[in-house]
PyMOL Python script that loads the backbone (N, CA, C, O; Angstrom):
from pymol import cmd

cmd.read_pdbstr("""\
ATOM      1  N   UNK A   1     105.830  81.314  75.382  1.00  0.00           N
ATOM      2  CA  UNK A   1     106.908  80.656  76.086  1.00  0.00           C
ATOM      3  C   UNK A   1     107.618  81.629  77.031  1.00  0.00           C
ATOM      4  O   UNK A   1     107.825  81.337  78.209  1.00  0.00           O
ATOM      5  N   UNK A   2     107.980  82.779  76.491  1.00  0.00           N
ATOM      6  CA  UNK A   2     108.428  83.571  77.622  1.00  0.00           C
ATOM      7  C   UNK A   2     107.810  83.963  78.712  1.00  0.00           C
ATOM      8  O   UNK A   2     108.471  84.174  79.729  1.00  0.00           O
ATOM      9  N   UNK A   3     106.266  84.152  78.693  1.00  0.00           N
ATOM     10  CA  UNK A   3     105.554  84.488  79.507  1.00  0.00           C
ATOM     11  C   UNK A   3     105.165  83.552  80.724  1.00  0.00           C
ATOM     12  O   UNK A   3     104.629  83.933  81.764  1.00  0.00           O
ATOM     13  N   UNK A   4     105.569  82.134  80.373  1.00  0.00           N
ATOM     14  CA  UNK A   4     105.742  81.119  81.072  1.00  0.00           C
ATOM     15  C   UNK A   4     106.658  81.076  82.147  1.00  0.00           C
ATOM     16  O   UNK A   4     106.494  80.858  83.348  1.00  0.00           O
ATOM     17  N   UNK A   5     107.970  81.406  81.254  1.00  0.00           N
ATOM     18  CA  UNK A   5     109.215  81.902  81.940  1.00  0.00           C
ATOM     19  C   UNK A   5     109.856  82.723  82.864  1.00  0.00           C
ATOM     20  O   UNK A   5     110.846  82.697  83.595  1.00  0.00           O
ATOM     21  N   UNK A   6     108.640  83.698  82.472  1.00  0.00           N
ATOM     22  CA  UNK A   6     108.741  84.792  83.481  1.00  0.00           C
ATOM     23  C   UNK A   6     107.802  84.927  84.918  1.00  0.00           C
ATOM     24  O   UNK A   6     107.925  85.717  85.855  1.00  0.00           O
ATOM     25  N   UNK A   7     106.917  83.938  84.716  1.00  0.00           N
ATOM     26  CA  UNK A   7     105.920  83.225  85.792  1.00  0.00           C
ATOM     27  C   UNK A   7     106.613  82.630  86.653  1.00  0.00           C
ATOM     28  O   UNK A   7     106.719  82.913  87.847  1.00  0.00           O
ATOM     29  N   UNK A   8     107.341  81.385  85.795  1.00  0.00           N
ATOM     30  CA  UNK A   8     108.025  80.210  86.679  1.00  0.00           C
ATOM     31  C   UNK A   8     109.258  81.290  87.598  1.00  0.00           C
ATOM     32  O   UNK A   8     109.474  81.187  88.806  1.00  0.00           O
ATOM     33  N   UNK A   9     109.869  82.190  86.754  1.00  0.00           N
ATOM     34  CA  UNK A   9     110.791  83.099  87.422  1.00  0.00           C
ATOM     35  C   UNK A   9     110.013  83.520  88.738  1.00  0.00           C
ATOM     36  O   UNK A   9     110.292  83.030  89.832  1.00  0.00           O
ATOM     37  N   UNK A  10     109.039  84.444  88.556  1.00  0.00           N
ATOM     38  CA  UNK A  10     108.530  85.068  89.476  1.00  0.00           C
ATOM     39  C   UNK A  10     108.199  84.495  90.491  1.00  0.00           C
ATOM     40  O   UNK A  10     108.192  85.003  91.612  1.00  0.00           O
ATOM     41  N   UNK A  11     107.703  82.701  90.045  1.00  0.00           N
ATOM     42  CA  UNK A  11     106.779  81.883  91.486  1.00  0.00           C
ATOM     43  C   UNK A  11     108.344  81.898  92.145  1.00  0.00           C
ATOM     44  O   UNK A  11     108.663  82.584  93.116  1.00  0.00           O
ATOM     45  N   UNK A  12     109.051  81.187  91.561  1.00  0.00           N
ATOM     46  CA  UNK A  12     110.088  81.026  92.280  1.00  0.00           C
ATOM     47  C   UNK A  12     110.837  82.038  93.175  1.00  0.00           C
ATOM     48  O   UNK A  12     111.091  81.612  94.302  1.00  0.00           O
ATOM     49  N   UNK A  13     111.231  83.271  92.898  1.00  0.00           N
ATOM     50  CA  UNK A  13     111.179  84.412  93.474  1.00  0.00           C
ATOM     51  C   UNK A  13     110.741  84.782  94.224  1.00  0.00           C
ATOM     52  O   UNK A  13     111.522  85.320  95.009  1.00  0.00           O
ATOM     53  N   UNK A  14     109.146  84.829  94.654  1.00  0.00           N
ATOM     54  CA  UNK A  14     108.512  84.955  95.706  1.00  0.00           C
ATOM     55  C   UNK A  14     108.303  83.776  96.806  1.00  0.00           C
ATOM     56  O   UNK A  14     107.779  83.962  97.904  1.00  0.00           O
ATOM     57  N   UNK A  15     108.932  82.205  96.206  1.00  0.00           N
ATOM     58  CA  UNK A  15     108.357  81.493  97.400  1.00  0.00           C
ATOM     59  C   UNK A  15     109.785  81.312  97.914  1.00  0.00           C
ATOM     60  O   UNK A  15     109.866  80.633  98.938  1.00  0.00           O
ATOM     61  N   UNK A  16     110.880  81.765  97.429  1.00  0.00           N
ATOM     62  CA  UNK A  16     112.300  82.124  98.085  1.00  0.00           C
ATOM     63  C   UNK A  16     112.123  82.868  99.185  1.00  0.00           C
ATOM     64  O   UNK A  16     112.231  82.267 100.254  1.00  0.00           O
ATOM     65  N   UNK A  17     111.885  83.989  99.212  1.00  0.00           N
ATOM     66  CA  UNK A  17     111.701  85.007  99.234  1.00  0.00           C
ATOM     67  C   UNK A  17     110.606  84.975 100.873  1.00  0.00           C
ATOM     68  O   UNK A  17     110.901  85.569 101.910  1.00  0.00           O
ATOM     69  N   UNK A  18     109.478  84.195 100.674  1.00  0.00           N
ATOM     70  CA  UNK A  18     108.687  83.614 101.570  1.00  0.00           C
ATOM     71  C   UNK A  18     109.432  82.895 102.782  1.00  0.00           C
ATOM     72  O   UNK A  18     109.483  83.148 103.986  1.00  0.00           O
ATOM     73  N   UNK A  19     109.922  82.020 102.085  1.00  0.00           N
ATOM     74  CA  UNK A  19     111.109  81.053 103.084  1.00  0.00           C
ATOM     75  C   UNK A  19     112.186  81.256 103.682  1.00  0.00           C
ATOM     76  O   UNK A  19     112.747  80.450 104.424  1.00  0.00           O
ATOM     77  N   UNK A  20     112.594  82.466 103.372  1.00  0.00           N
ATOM     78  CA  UNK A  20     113.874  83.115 104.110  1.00  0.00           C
ATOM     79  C   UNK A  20     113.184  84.102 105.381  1.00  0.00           C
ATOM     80  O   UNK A  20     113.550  84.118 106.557  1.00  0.00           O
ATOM     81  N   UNK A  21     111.799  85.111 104.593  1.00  0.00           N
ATOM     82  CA  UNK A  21     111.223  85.684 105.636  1.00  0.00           C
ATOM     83  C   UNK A  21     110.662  85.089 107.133  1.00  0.00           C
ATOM     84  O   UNK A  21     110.396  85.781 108.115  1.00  0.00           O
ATOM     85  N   UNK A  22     110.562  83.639 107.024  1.00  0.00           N
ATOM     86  CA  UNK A  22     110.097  83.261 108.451  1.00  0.00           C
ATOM     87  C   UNK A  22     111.460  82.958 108.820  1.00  0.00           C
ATOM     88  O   UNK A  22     112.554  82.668 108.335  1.00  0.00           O
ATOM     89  N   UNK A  23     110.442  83.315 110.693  1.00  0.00           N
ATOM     90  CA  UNK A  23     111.590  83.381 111.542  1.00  0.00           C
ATOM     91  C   UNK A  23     111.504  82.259 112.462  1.00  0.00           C
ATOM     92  O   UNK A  23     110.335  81.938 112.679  1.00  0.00           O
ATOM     93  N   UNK A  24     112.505  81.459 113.161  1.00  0.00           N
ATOM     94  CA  UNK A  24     112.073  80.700 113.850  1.00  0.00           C
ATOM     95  C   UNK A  24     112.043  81.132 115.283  1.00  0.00           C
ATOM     96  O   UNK A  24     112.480  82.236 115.610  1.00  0.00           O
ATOM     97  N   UNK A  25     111.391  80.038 116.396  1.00  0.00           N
ATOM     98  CA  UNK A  25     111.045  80.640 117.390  1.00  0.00           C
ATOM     99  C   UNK A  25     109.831  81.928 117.968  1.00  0.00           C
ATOM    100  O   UNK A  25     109.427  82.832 117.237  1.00  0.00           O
ATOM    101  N   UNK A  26     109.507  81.778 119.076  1.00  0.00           N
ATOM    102  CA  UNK A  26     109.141  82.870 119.577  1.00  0.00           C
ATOM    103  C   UNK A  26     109.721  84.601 119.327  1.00  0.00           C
ATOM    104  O   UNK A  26     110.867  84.889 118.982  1.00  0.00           O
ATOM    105  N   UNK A  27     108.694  85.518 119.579  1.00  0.00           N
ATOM    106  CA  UNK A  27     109.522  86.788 119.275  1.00  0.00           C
ATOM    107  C   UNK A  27     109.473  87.231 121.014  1.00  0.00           C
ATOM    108  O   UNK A  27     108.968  86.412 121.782  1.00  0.00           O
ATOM    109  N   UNK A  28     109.928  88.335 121.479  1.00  0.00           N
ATOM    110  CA  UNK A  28     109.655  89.020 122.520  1.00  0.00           C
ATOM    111  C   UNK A  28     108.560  89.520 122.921  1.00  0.00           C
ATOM    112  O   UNK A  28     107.991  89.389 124.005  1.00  0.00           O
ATOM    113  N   UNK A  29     108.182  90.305 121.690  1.00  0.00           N
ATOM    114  CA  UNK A  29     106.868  90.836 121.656  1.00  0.00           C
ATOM    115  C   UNK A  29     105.755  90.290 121.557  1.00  0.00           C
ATOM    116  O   UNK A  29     104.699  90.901 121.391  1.00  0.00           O
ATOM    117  N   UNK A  30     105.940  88.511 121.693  1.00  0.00           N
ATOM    118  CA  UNK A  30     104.651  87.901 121.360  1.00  0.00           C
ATOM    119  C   UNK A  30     104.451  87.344 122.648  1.00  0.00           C
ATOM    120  O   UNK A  30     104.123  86.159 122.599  1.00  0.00           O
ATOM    121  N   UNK A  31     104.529  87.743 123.589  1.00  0.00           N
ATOM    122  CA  UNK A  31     104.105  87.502 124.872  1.00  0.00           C
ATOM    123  C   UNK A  31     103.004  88.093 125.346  1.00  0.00           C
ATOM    124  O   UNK A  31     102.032  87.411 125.672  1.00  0.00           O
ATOM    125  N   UNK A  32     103.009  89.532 125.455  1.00  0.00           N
ATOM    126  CA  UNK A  32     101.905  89.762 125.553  1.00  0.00           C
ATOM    127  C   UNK A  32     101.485  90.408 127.356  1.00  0.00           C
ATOM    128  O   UNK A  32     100.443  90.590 127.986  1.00  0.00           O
ATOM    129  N   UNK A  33     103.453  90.636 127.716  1.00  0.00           N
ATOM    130  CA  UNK A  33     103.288  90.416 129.164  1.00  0.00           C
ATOM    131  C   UNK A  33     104.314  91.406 129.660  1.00  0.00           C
ATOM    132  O   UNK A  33     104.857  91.364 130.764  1.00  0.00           O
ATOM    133  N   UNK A  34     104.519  92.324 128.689  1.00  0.00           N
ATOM    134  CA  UNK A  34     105.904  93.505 129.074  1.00  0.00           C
ATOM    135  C   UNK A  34     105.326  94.310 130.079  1.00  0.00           C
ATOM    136  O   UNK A  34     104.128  94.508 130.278  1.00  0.00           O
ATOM    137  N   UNK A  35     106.551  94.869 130.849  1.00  0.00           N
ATOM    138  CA  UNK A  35     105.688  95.769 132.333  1.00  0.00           C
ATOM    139  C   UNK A  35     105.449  97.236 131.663  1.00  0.00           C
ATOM    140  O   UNK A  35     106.340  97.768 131.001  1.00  0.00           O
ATOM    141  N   UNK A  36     104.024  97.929 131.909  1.00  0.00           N
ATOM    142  CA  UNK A  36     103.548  98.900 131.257  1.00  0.00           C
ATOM    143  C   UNK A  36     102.554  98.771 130.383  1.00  0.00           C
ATOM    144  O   UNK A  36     101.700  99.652 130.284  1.00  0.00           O
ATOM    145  N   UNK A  37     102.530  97.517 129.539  1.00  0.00           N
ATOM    146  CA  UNK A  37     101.591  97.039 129.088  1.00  0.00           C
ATOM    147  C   UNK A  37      99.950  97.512 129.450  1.00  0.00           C
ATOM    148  O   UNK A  37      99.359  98.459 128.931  1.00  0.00           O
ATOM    149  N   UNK A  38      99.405  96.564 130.492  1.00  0.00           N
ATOM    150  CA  UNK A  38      98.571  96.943 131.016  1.00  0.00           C
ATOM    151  C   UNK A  38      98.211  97.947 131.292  1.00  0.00           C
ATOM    152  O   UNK A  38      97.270  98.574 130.805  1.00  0.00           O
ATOM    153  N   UNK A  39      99.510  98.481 132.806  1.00  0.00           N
ATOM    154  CA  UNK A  39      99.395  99.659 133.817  1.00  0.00           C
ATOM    155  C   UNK A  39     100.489 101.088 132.904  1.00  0.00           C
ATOM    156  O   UNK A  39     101.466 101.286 133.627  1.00  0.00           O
ATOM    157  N   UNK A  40     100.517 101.560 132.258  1.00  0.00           N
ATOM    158  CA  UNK A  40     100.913 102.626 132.203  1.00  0.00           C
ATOM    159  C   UNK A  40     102.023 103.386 133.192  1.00  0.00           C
ATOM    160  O   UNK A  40     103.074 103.994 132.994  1.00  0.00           O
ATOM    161  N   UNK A  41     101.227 103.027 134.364  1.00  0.00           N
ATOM    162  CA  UNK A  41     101.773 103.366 135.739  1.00  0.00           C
ATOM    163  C   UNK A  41     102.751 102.949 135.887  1.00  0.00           C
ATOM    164  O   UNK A  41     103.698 103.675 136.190  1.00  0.00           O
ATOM    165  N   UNK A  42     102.867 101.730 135.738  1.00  0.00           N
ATOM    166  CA  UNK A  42     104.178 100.980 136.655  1.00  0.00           C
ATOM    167  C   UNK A  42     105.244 101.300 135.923  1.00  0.00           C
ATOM    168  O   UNK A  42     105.215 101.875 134.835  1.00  0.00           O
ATOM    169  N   UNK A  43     106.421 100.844 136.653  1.00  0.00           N
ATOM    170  CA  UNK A  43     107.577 101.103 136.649  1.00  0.00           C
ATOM    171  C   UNK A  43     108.654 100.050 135.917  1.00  0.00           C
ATOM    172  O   UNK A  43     108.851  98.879 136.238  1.00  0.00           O
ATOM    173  N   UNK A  44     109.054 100.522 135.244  1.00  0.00           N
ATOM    174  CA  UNK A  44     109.679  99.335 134.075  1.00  0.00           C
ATOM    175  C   UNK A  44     110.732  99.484 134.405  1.00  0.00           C
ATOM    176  O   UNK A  44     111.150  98.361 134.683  1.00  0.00           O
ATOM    177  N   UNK A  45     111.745 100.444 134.620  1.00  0.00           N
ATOM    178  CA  UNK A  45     113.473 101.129 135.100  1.00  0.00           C
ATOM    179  C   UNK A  45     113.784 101.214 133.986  1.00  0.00           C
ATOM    180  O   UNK A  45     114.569 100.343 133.611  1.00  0.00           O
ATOM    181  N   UNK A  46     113.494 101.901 133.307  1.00  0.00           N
ATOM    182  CA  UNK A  46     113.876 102.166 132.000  1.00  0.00           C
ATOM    183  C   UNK A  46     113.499 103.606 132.307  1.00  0.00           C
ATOM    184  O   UNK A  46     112.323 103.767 132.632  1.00  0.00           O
ATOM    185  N   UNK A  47     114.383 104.829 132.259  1.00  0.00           N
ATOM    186  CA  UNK A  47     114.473 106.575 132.108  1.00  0.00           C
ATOM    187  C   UNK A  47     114.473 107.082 131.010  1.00  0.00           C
ATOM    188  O   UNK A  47     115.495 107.627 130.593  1.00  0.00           O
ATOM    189  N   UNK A  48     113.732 107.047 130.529  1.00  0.00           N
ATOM    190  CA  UNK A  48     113.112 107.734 129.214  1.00  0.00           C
ATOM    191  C   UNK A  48     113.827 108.909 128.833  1.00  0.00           C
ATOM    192  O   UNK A  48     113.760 109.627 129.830  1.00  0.00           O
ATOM    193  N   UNK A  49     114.550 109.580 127.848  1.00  0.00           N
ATOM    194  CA  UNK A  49     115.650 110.279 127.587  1.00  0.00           C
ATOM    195  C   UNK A  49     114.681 111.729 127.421  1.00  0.00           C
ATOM    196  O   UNK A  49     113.712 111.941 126.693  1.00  0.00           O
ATOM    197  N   UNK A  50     115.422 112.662 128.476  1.00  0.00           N
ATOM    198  CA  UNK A  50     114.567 114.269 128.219  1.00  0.00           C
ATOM    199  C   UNK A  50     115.684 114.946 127.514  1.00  0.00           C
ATOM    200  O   UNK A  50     116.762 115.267 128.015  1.00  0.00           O
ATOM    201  N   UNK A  51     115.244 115.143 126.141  1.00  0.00           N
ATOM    202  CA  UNK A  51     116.321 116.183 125.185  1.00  0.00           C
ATOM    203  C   UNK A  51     115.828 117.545 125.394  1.00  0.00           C
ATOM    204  O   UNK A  51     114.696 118.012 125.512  1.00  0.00           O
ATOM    205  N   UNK A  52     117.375 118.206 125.408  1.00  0.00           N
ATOM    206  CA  UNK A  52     116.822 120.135 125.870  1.00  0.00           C
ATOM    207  C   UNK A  52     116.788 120.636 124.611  1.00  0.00           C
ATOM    208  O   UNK A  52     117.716 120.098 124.008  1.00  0.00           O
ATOM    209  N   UNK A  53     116.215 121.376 123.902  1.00  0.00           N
ATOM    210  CA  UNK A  53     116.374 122.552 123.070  1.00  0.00           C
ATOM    211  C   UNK A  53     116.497 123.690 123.522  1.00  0.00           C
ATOM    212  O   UNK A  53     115.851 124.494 124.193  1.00  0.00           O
ATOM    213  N   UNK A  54     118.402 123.523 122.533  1.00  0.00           N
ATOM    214  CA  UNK A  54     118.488 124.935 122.838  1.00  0.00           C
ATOM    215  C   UNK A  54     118.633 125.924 121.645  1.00  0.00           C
ATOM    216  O   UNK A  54     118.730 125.342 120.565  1.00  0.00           O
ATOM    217  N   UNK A  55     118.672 127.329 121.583  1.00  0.00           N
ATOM    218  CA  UNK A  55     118.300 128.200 120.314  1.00  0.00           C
ATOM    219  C   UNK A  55     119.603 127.741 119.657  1.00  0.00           C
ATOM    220  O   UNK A  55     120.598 127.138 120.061  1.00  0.00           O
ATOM    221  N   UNK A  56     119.216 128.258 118.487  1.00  0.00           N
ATOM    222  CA  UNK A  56     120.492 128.151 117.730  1.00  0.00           C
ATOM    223  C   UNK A  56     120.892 129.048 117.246  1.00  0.00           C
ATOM    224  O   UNK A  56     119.877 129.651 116.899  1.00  0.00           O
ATOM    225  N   UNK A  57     122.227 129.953 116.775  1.00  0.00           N
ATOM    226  CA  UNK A  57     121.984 131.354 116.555  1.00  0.00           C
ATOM    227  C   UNK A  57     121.878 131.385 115.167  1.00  0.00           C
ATOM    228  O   UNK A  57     121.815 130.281 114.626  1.00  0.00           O
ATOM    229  N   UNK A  58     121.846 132.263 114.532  1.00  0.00           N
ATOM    230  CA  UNK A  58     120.454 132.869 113.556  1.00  0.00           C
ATOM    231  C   UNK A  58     122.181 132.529 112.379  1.00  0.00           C
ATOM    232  O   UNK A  58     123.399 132.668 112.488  1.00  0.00           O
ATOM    233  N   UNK A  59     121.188 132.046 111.373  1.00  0.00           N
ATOM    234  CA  UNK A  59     122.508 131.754 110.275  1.00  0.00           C
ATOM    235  C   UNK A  59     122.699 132.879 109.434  1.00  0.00           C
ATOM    236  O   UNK A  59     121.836 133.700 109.123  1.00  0.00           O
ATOM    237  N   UNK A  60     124.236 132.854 108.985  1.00  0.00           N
ATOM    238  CA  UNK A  60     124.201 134.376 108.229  1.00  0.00           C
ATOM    239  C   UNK A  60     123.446 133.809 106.613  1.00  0.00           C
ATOM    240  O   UNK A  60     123.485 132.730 106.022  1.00  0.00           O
ATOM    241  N   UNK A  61     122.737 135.232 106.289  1.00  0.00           N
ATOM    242  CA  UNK A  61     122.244 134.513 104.705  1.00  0.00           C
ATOM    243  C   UNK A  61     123.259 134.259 103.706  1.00  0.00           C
ATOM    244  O   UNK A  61     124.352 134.811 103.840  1.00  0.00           O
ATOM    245  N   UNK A  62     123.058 133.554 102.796  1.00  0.00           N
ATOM    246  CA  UNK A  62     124.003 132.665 102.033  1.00  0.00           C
ATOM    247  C   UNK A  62     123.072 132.522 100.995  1.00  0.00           C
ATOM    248  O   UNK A  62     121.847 132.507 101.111  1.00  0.00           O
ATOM    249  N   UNK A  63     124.121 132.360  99.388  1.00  0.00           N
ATOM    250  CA  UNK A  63     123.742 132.318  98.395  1.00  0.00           C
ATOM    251  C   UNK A  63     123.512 130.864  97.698  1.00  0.00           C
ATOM    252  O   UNK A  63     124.638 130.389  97.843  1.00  0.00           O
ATOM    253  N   UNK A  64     122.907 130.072  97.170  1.00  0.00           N
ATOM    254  CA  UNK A  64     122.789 128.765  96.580  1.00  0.00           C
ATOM    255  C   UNK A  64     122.485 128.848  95.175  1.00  0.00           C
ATOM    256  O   UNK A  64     121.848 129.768  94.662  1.00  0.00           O
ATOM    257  N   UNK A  65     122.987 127.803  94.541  1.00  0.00           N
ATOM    258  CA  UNK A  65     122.552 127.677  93.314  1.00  0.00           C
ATOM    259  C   UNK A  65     121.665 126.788  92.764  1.00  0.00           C
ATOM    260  O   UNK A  65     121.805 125.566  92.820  1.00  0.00           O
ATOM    261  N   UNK A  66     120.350 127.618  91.999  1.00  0.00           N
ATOM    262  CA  UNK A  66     119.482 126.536  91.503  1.00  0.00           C
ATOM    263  C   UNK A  66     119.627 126.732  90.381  1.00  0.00           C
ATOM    264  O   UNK A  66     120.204 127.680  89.849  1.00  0.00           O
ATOM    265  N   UNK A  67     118.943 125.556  89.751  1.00  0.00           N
ATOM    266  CA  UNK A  67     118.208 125.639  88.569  1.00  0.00           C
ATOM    267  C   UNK A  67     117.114 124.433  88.299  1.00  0.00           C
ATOM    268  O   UNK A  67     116.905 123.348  88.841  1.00  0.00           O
ATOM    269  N   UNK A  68     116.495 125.177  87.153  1.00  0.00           N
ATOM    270  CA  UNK A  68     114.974 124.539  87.032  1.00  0.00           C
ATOM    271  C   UNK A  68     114.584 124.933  85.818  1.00  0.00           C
ATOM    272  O   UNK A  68     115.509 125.502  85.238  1.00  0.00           O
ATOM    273  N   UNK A  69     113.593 124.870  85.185  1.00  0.00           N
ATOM    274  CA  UNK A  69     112.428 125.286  84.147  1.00  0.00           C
ATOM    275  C   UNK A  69     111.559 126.645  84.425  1.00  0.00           C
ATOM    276  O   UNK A  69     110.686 126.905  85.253  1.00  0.00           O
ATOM    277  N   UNK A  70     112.215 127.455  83.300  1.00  0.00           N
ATOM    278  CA  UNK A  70     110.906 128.770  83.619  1.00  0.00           C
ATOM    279  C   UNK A  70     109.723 128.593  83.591  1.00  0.00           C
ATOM    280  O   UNK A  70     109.237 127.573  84.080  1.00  0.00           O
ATOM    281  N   UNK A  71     109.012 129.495  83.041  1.00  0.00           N
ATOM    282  CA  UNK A  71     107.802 129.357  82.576  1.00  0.00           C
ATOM    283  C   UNK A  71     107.267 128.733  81.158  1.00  0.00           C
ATOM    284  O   UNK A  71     106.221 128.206  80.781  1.00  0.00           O
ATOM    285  N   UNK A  72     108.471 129.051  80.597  1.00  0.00           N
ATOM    286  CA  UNK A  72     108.337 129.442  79.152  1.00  0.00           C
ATOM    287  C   UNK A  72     108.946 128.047  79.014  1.00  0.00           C
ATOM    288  O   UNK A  72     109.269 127.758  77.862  1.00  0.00           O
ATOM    289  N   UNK A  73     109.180 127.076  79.998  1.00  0.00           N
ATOM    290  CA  UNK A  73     109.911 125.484  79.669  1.00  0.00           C
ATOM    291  C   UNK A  73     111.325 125.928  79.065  1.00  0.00           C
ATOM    292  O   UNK A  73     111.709 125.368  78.039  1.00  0.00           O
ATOM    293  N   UNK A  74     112.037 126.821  79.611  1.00  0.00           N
ATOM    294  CA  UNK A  74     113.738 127.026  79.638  1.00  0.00           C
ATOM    295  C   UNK A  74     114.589 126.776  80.535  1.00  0.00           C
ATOM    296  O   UNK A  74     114.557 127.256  81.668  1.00  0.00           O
ATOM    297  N   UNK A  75     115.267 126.150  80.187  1.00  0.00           N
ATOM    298  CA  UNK A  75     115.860 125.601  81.773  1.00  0.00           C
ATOM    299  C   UNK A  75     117.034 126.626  81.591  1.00  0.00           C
ATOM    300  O   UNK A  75     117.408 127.214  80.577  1.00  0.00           O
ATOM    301  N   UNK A  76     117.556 126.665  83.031  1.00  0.00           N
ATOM    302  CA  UNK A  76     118.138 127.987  83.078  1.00  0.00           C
ATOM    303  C   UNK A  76     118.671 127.940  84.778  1.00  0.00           C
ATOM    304  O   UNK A  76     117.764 127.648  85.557  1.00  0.00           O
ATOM    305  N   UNK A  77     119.828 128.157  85.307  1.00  0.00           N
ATOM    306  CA  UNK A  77     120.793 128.003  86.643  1.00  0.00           C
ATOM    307  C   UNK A  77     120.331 129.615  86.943  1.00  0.00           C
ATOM    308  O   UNK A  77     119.837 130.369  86.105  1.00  0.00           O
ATOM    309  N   UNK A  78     120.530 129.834  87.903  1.00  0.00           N
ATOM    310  CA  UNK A  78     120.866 130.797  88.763  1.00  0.00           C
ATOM    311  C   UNK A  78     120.823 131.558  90.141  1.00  0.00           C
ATOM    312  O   UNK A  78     119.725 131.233  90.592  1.00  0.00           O
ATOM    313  N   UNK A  79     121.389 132.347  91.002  1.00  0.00           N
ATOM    314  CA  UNK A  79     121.924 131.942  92.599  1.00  0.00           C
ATOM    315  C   UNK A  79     120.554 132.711  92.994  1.00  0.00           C
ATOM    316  O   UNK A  79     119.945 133.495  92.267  1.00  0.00           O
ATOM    317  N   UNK A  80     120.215 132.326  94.268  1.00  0.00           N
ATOM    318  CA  UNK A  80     119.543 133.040  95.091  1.00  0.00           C
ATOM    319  C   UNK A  80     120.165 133.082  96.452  1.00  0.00           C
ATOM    320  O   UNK A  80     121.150 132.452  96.836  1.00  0.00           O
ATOM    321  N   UNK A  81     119.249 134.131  97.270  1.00  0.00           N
ATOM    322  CA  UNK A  81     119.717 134.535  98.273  1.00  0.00           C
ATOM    323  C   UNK A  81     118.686 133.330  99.195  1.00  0.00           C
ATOM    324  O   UNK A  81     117.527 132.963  99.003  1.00  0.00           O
ATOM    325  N   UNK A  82     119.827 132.899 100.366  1.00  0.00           N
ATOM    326  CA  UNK A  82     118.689 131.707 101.240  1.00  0.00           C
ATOM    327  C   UNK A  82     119.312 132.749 102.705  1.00  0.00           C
ATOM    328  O   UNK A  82     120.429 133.221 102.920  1.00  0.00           O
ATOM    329  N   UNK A  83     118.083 132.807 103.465  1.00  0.00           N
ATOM    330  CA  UNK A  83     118.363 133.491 104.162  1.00  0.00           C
ATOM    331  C   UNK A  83     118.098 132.438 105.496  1.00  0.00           C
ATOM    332  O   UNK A  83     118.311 132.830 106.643  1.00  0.00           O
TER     333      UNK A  83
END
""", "prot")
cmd.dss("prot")
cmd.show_as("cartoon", "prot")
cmd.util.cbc("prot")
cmd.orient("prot")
């Protein structure tokens, strides 16, 4: 009986679940007809964003605290140097 229960749960669940996921209408992308598409070339007016890198200066080293499991399966804290 429960296993029934947990079926009927589940169908129900997923065909919710089904029915909320569709969308109505057309999408944008289902056209099939955006400029660039084809030609690469052409010109859409859209400026494509050029990011600069610049250096960053060098961080001073700094201490953190870990902890973990030795070898020996001891768990155990202590700082290291992060440079």
């Amino acid at each position: 009986m429960k296993a029934l229960l947990l079926t009927a749960a589940a169908v129900v669940a997923v065909s919710a679940m089904a029915v909320s996921a569709r969308a109505e209408g057309p999408r944008a992308s289902s056209e099939h007809n955006w400029p660039g598409m084809t030609d690469p070339n052409a010109v859409t007016g859209y400026a494509y964003p050029v990011y600069q890198v610049s250096s960053q200066p060098a961080a001073a080293p700094q201490f953190t605290w870990r902890e973990g499991y030795d070898h020996g399966g001891k768990w155990h804290g202590h700082w290291t140097l992060m440079q």
